[in-house]
OpenMM code with the backbone's topology and positions (N, CA, C; nanometers):
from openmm import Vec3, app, unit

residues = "UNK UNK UNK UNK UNK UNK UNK UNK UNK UNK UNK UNK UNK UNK UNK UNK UNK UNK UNK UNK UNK UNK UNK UNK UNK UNK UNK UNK UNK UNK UNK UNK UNK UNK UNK UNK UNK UNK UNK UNK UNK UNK UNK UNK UNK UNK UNK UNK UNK UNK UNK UNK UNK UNK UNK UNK UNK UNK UNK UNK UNK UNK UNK UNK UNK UNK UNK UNK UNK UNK UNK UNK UNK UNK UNK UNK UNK UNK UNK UNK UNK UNK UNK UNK UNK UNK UNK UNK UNK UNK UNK UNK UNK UNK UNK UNK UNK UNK UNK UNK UNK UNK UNK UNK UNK UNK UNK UNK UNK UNK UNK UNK UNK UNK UNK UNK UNK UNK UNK UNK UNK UNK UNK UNK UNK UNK UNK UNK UNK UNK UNK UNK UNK UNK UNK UNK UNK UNK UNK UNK UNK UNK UNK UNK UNK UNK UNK UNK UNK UNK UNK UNK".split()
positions = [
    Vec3(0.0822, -0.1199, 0.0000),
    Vec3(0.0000, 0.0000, 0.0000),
    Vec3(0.0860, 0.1255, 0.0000),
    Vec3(0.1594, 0.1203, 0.0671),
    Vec3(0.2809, 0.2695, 0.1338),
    Vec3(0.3137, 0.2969, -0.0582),
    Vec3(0.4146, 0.1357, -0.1308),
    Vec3(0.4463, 0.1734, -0.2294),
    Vec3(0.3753, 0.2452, -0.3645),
    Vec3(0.2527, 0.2224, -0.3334),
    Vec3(0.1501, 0.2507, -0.4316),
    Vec3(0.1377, 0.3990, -0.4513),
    Vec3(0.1370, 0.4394, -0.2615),
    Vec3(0.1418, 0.5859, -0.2321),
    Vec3(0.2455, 0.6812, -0.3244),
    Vec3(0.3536, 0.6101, -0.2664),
    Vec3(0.4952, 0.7005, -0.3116),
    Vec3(0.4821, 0.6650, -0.4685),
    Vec3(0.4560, 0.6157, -0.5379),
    Vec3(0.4578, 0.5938, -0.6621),
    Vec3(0.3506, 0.6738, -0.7286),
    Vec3(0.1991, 0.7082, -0.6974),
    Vec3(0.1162, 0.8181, -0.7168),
    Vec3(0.1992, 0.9584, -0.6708),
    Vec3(0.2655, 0.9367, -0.5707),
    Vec3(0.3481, 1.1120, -0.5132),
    Vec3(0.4537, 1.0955, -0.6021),
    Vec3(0.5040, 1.0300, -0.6371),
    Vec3(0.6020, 1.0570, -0.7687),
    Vec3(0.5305, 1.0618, -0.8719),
    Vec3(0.4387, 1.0141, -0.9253),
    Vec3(0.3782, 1.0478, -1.0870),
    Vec3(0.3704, 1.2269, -1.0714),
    Vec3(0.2960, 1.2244, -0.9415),
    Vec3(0.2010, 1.3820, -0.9265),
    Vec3(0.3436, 1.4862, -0.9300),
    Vec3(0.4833, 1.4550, -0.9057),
    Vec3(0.6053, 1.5391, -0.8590),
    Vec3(0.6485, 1.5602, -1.0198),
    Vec3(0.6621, 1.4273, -1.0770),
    Vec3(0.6733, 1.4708, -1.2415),
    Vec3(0.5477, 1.5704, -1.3349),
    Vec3(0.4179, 1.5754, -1.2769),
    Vec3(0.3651, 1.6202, -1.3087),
    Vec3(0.3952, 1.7821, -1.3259),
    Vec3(0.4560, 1.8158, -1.2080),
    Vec3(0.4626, 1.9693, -1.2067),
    Vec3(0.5840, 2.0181, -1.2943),
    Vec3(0.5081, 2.1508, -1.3221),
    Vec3(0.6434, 2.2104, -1.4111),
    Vec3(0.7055, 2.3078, -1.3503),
    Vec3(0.8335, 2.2589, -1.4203),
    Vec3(0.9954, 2.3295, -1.3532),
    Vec3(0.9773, 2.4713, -1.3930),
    Vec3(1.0221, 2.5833, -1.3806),
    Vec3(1.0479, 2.6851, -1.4420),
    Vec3(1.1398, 2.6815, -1.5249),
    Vec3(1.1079, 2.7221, -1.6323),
    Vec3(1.2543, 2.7470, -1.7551),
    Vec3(1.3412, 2.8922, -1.6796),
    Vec3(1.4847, 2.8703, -1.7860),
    Vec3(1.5077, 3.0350, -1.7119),
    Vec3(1.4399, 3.1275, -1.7800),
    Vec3(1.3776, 3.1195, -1.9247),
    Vec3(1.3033, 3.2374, -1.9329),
    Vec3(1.1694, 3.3043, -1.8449),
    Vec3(1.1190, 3.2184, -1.7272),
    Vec3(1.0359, 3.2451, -1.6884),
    Vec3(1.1131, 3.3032, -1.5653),
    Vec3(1.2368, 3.3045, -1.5329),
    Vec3(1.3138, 3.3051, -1.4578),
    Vec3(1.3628, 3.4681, -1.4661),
    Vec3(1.3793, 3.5543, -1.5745),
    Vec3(1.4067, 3.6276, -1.6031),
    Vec3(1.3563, 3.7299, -1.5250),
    Vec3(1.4226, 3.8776, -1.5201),
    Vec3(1.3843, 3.9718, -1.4412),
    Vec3(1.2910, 3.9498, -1.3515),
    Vec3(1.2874, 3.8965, -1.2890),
    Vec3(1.2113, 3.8056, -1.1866),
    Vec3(1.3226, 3.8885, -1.0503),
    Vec3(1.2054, 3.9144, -0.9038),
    Vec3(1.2522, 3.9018, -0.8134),
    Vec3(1.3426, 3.8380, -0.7705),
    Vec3(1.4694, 3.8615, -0.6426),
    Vec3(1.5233, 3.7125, -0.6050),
    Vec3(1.3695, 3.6750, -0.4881),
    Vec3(1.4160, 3.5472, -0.4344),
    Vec3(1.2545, 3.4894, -0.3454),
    Vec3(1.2634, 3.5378, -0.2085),
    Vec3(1.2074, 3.5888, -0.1182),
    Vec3(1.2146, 3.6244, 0.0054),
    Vec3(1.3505, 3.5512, 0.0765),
    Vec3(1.3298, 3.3993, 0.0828),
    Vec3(1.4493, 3.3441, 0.1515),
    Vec3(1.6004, 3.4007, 0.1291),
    Vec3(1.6306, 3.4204, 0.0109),
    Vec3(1.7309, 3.5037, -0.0661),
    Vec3(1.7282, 3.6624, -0.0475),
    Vec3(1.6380, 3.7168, -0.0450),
    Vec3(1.7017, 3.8718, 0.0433),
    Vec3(1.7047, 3.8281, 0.2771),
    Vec3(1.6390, 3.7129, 0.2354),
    Vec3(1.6914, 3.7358, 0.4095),
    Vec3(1.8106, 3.6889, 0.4471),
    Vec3(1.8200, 3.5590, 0.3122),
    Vec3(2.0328, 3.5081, 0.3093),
    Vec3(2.0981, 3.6646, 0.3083),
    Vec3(2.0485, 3.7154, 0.2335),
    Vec3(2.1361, 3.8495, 0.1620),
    Vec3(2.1919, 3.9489, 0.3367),
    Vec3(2.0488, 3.9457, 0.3219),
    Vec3(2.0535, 4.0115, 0.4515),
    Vec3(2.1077, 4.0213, 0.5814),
    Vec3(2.1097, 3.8327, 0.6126),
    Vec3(2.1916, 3.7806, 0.7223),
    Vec3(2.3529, 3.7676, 0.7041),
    Vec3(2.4076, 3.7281, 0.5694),
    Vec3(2.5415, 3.7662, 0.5104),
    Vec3(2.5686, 3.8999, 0.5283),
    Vec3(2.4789, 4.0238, 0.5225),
    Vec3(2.5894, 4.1137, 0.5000),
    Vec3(2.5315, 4.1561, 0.6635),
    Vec3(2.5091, 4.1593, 0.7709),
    Vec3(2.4788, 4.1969, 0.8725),
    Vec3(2.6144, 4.1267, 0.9765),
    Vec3(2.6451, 4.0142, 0.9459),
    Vec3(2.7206, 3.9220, 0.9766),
    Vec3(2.8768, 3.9623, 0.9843),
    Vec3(2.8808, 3.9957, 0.8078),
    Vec3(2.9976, 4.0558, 0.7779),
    Vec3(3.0272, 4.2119, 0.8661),
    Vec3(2.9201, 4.2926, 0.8684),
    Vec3(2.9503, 4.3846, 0.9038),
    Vec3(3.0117, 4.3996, 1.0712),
    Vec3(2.9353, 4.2652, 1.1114),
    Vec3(2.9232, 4.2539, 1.2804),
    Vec3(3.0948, 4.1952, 1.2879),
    Vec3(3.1405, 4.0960, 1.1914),
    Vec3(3.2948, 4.0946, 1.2044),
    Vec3(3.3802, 4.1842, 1.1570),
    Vec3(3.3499, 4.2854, 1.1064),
    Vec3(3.4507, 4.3697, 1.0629),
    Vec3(3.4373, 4.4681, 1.1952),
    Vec3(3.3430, 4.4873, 1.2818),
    Vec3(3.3033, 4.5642, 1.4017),
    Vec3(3.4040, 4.4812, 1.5094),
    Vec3(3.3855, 4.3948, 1.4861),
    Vec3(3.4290, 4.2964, 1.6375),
    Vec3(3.6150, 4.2747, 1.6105),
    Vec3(3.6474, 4.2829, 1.4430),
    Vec3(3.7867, 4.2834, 1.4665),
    Vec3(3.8943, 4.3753, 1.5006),
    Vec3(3.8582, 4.4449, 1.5327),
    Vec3(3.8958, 4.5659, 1.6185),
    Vec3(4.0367, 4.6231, 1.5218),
    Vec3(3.9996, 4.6652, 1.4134),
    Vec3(4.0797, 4.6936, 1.3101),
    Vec3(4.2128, 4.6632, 1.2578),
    Vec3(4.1891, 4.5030, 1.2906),
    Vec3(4.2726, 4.4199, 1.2320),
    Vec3(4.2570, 4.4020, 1.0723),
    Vec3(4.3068, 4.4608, 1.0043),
    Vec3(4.3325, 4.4689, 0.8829),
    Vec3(4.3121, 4.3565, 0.7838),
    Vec3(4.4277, 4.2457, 0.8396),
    Vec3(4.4034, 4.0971, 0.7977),
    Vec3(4.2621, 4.0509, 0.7911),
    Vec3(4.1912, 4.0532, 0.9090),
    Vec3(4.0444, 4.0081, 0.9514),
    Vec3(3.9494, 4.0529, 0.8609),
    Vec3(3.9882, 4.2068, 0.8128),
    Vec3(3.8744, 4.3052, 0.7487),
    Vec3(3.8991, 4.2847, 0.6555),
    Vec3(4.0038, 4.2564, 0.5647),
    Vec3(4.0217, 4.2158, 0.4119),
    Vec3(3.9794, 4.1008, 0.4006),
    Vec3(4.0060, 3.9666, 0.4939),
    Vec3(3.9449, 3.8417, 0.4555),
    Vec3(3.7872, 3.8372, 0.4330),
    Vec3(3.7418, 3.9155, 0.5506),
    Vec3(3.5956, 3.9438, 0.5362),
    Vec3(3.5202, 4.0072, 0.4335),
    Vec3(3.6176, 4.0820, 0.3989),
    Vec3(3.5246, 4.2148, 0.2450),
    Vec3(3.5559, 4.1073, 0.1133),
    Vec3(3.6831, 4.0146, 0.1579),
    Vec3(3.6896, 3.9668, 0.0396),
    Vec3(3.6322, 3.8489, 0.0165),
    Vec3(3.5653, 3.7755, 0.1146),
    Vec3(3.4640, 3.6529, 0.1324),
    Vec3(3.3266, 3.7607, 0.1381),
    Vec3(3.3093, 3.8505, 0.1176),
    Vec3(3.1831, 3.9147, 0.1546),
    Vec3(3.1426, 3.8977, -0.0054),
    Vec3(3.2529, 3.9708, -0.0666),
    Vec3(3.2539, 4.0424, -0.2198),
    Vec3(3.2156, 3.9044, -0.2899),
    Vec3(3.3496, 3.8343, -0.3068),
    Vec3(3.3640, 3.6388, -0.3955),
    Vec3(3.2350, 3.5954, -0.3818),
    Vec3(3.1637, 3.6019, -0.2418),
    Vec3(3.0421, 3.5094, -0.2337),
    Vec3(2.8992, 3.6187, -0.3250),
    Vec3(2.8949, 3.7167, -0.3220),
    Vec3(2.8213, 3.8241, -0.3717),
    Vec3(2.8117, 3.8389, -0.5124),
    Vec3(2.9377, 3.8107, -0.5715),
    Vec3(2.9562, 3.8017, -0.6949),
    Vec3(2.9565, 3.6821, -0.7727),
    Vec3(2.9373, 3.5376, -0.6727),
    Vec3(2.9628, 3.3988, -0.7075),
    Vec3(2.7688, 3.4175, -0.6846),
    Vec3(2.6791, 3.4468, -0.6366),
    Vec3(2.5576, 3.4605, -0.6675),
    Vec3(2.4872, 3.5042, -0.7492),
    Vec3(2.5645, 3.6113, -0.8276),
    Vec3(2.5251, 3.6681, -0.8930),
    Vec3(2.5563, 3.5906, -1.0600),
    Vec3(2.6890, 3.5589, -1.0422),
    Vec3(2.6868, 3.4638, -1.1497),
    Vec3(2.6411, 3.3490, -1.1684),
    Vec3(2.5730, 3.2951, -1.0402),
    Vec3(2.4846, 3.1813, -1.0754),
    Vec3(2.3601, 3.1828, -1.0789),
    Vec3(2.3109, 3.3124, -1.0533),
    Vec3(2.1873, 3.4010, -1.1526),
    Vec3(2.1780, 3.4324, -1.2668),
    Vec3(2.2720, 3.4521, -1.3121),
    Vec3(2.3077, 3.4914, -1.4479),
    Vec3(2.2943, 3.3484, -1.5458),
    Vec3(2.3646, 3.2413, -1.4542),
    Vec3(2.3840, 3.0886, -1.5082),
    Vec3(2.2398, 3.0263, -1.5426),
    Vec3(2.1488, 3.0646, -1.4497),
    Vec3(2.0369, 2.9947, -1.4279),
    Vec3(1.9631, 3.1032, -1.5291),
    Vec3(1.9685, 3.1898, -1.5812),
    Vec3(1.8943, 3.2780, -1.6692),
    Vec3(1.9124, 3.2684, -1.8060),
    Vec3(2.0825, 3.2059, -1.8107),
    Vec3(2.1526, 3.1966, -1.9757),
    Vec3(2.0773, 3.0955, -2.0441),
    Vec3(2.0092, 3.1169, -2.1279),
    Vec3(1.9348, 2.9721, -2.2514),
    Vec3(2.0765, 2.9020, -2.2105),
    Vec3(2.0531, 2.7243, -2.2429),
    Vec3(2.1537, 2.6777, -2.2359),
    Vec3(2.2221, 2.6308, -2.3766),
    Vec3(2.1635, 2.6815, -2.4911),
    Vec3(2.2823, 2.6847, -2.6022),
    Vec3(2.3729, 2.8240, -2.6493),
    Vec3(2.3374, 2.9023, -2.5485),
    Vec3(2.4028, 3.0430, -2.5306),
    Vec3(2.6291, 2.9975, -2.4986),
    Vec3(2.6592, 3.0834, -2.5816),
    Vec3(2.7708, 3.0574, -2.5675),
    Vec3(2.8552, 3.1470, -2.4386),
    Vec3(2.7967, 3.1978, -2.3884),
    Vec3(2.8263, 3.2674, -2.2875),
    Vec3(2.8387, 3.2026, -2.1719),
    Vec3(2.7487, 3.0688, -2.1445),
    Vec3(2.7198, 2.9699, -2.0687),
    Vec3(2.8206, 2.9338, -2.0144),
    Vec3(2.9401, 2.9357, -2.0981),
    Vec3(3.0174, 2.8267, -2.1132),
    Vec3(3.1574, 2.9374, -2.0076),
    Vec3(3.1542, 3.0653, -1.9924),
    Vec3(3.2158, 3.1425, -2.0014),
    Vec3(3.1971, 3.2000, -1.8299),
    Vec3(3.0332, 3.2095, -1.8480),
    Vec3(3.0030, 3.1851, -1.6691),
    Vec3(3.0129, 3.0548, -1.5704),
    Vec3(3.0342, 2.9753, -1.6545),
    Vec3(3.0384, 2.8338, -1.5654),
    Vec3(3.2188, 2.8381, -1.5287),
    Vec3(3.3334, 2.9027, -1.5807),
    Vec3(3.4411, 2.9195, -1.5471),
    Vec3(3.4252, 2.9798, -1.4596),
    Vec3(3.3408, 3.1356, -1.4775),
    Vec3(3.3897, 3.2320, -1.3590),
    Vec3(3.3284, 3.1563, -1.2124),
    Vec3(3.2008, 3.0622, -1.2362),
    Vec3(3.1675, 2.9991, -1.1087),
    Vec3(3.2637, 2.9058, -1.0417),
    Vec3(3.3253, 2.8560, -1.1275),
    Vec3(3.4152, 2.7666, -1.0717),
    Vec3(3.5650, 2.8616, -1.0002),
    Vec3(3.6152, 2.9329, -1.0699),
    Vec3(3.6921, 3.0361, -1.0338),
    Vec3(3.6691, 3.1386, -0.9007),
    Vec3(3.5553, 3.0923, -0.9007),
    Vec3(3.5205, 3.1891, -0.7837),
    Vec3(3.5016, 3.1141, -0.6579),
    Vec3(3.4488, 2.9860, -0.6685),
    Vec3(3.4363, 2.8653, -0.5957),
    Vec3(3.5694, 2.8406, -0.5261),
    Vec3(3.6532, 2.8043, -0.6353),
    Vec3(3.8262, 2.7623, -0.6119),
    Vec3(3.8903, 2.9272, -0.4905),
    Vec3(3.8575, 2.9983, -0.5307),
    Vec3(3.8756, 3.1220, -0.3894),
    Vec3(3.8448, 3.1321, -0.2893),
    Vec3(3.6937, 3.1161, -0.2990),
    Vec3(3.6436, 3.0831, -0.1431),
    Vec3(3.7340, 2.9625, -0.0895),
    Vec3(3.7263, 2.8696, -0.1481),
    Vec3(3.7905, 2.7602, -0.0757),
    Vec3(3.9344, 2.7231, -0.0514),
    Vec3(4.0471, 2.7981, -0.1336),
    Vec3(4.1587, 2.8656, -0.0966),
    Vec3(4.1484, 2.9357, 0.0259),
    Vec3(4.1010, 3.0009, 0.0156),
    Vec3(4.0594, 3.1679, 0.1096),
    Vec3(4.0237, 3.0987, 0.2782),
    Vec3(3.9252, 2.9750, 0.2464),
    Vec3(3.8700, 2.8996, 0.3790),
    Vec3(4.0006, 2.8434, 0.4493),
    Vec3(4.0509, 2.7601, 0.3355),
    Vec3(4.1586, 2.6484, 0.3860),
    Vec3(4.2614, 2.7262, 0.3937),
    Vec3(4.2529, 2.8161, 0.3779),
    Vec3(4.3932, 2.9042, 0.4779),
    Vec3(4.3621, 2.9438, 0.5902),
    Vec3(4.2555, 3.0261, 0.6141),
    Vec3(4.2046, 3.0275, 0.7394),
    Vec3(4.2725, 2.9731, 0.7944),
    Vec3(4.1574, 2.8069, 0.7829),
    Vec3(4.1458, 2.7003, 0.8696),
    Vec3(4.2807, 2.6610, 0.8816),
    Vec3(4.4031, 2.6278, 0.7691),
    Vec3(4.4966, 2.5839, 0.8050),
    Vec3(4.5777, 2.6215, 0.8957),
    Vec3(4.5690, 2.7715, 0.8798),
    Vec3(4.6447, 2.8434, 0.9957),
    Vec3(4.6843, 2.8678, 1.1276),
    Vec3(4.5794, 2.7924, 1.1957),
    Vec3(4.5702, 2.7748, 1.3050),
    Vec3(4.5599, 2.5858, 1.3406),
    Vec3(4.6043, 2.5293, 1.2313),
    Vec3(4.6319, 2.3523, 1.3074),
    Vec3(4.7652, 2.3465, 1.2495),
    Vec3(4.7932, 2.2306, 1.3612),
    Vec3(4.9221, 2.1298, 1.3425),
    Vec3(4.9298, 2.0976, 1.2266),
    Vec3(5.0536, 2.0766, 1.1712),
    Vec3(5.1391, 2.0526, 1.0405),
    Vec3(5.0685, 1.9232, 0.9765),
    Vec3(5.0173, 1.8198, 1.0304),
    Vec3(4.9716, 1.7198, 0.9856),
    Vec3(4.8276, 1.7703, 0.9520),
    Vec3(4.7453, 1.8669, 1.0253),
    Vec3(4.6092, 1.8410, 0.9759),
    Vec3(4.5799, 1.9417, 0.8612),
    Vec3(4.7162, 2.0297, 0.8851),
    Vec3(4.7149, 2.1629, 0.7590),
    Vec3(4.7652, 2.0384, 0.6597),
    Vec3(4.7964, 1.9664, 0.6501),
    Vec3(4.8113, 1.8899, 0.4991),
    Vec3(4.6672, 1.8543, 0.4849),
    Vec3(4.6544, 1.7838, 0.5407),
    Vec3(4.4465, 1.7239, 0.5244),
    Vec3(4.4209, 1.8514, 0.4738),
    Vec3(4.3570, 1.9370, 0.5514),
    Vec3(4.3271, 2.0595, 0.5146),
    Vec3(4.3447, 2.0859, 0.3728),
    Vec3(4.4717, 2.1101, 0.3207),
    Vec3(4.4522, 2.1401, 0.1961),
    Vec3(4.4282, 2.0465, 0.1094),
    Vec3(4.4950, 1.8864, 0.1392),
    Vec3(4.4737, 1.8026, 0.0348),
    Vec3(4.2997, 1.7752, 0.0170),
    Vec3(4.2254, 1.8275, 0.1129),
    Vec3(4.0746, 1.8047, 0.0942),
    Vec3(4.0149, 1.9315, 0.0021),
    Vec3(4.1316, 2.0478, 0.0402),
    Vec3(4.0817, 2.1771, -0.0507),
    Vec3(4.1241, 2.1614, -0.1723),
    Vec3(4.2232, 2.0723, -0.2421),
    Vec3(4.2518, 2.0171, -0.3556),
    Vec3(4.1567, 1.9205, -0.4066),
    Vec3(4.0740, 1.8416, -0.3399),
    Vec3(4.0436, 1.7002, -0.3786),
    Vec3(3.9068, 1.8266, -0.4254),
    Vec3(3.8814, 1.8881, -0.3737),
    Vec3(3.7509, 1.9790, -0.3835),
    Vec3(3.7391, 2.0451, -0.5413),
    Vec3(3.8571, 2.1296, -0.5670),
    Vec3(3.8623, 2.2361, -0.6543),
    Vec3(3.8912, 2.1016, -0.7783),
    Vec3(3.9492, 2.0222, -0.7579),
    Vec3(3.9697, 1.9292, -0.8822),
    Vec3(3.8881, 1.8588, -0.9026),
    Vec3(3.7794, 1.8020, -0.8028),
    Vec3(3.6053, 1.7458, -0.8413),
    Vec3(3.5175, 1.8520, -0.8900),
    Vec3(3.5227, 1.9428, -0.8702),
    Vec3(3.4718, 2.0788, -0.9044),
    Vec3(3.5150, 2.0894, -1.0659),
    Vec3(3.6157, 2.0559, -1.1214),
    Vec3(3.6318, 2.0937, -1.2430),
    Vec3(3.5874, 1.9842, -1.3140),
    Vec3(3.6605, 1.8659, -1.2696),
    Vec3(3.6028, 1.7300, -1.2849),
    Vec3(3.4475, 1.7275, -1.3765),
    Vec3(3.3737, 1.8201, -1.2808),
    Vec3(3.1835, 1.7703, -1.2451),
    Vec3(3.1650, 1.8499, -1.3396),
    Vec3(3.2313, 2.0065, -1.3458),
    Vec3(3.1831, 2.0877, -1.4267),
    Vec3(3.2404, 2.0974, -1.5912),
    Vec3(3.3698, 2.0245, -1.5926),
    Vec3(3.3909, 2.1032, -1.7679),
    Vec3(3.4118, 1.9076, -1.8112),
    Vec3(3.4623, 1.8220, -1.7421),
    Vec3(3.4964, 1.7316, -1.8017),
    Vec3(3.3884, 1.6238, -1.8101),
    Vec3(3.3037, 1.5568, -1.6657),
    Vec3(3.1712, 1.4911, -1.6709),
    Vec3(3.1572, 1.5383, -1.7936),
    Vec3(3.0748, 1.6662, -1.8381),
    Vec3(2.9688, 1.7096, -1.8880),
    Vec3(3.0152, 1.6524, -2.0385),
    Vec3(3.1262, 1.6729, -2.0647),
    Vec3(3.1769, 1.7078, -2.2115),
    Vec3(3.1825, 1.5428, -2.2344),
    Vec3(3.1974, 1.4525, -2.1404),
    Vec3(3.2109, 1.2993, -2.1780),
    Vec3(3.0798, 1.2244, -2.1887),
    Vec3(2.9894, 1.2892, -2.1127),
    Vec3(2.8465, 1.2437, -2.1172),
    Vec3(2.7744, 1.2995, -2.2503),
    Vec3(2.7676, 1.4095, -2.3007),
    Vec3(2.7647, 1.4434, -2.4066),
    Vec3(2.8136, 1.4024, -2.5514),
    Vec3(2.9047, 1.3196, -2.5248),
    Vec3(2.9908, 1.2213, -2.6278),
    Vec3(2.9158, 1.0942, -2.6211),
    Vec3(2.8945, 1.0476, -2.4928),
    Vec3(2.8408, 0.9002, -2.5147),
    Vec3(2.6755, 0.9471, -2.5453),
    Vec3(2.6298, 1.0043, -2.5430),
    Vec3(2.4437, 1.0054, -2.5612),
    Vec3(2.4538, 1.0919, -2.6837),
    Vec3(2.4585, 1.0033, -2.7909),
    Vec3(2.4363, 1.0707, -2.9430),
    Vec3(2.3108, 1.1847, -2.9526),
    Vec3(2.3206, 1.2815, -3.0442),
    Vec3(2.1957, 1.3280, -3.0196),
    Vec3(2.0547, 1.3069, -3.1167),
    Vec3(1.9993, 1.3413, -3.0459),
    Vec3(1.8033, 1.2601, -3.0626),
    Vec3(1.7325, 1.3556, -3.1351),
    Vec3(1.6736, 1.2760, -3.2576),
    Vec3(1.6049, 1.3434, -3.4052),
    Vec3(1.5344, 1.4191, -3.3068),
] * unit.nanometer
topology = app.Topology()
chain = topology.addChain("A")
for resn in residues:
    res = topology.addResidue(resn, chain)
    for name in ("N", "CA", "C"):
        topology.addAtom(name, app.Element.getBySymbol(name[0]), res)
């Protein structure tokens, strides 16, 4: 009986339609997203207050404030581009590029303050990251696209 259920709640889940990005277009961002917005930059501001004009602190912060601000914005832009737009191809670098910073930017942080053994982890996980990241994004795609011929 249960399976019958979930199998009617999955027909009814395919039923609904996705938004394209053209419907996507000049479109509001959604409430949840100006209150992210909101809680990010309130946050930031409250650590640049609390580092008591430590310089180091206030640049890491404006510059994880900025990367993440501008890594949203290009994946607004991503989610808006038709996807035979050649531009596509051009924002999916800068996402990844911008990705690979934050997570530089983190794993220094973080490394900075552990023992010599866990600052290797540390980065070899911030490596294993930025190289699945390219992996998922330029190489998957381009090999899956090779094996699934395309359809009259």
């Amino acid at each position: 009986m249960a399976s019958k259920q979930q199998k009617q709640f999955l027909d009814n889940e395919a039923m609904i339609e996705q938004p394209t990005p053209k419907d996507r277009e000049g479109a509001w961002p959604s409430l949840l997203t100006i209150i992210g917005f909101a809680f990010l930059t309130f946050n930031s501001f409250m650590a640049v207050y609390r580092s008591n004009g430590d310089v180091g602190a206030i640049s890491f912060v404006a510059f994880s404030y900025s990367v993440l601000v501008l890594l949203f914005y290009c994946l607004r832009r991503f989610e808006t581009t038709p996807p035979e737009s050649p531009s596509r191809d051009r924002i999916k670098m800068v996402v990844w590029l911008l990705t690979t910073l934050l997570t530089a930017a983190f794993s220094y942080k973080v490394a900075a303050i552990m023992p010599l053994p866990v600052q290797v982890l540390v980065w070899a996980m911030a490596g294993a990251t930025v190289l699945g990241g390219f992996y998922a994004f330029f190489i998957h795609q381009e090999k899956a696209a090779q094996l699934d011929p395309p359809k009259p």
